[in-house]
C-alpha atoms as one frame of an Amber mdcrd trajectory, in Angstrom:
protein
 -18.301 -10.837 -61.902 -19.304 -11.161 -65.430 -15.849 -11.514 -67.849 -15.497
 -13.496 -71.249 -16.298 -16.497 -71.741 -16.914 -18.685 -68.369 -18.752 -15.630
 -66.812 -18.918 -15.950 -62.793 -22.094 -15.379 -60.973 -21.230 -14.093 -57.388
 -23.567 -16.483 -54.839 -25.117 -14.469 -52.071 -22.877 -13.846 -49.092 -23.879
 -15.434 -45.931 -25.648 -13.753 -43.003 -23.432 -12.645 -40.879 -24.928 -15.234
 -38.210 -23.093 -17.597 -40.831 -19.868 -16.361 -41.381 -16.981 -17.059 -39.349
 -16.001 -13.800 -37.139 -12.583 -12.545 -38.113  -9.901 -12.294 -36.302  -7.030
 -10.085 -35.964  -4.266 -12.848 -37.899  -7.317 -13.097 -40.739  -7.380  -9.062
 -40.924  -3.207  -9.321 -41.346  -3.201 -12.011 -43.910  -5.930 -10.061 -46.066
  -3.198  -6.869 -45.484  -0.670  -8.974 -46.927  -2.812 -10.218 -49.666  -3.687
  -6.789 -50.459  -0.270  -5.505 -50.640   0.510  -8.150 -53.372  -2.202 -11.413
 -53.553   0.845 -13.593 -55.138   2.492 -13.280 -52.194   3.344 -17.249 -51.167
   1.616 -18.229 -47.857   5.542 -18.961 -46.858   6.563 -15.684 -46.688   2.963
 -14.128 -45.371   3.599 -16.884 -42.552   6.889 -15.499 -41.526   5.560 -11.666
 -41.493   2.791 -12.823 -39.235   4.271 -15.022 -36.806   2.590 -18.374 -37.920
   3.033 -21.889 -39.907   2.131 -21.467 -43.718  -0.281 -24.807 -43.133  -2.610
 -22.011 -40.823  -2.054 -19.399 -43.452  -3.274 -21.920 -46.145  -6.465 -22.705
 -44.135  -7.417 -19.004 -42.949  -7.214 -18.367 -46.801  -9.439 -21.314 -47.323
 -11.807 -20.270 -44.676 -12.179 -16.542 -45.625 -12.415 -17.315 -49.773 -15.125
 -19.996 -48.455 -16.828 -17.909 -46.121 -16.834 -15.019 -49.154 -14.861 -12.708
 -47.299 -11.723 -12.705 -49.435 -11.611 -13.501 -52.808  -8.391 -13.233 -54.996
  -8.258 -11.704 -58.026  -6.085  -9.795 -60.638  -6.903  -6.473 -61.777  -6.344
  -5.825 -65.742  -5.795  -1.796 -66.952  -8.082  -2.079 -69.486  -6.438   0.325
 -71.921  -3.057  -2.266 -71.523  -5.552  -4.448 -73.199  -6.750  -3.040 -75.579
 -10.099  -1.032 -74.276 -10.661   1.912 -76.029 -13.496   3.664 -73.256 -14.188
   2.844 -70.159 -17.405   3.978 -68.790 -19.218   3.547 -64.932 -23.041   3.427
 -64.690 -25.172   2.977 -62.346 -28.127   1.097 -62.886 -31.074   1.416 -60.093
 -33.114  -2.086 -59.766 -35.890  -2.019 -57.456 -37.089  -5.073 -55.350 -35.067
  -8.469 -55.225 -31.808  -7.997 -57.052 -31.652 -11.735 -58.770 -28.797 -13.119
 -60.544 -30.883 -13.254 -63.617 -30.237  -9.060 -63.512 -26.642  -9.245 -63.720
 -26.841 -12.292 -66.172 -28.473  -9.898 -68.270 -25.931  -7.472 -68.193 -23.949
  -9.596 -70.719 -25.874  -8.762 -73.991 -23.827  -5.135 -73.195 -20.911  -6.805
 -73.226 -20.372  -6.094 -69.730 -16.794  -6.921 -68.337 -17.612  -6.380 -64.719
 -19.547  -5.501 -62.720 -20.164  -4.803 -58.768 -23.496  -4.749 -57.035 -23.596
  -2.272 -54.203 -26.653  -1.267 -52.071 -27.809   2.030 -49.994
């Protein structure tokens, strides 16, 4: 994601030989992080039948792994954004980090790289 001043590059996710398979507690944690990702691993513990210390480290695991990643979501016009436009941009070959970097001189506030 690209956004003000420290602008985060997303690393590549791992190959799926990589990442950790998930599991039916991670799938109900990310549920309750859905529903409201403030939520205190306390209370997600008690809705899913575990200790908060495992909810802590499946968190850990699935933000490491890049399958979760928290993150609060602004209404632009609460913020002062006048337009708010989508557009698709087609890049052919290797996608590079250097292609979203550039994205910035458009004062880009996020963005989301999708393939197919």
């Amino acid at each position: 994601m690209v956004s003000g001043a420290d602008r985060e590059v997303l690393e590549p996710v791992p190959p799926a030989k990589e990442r950790p398979p998930l599991d039916q507690l991670d799938y109900e944690i990310v549920r309750q992080l859905q529903a409201d990702g403030r939520k205190p691993y306390r209370a997600i513990a008690r809705v899913v039948g575990v200790s908060e210390g495992t909810v802590r480290l499946r968190v850990r695991r699935l933000v490491e792994a890049q399958a979760l990643r928290i993150v609060a979501i602004a209404d632009p016009f609460q913020l002062g954004c006048r337009v708010l436009a989508f557009v698709l941009i087609a890049v052919g070959g290797v996608v590079r980090t250097e292609t979203f970097t550039e994205l910035r001189m458009f004062k880009v506030s996020y963005y989301y790289p999708a393939i197919g």
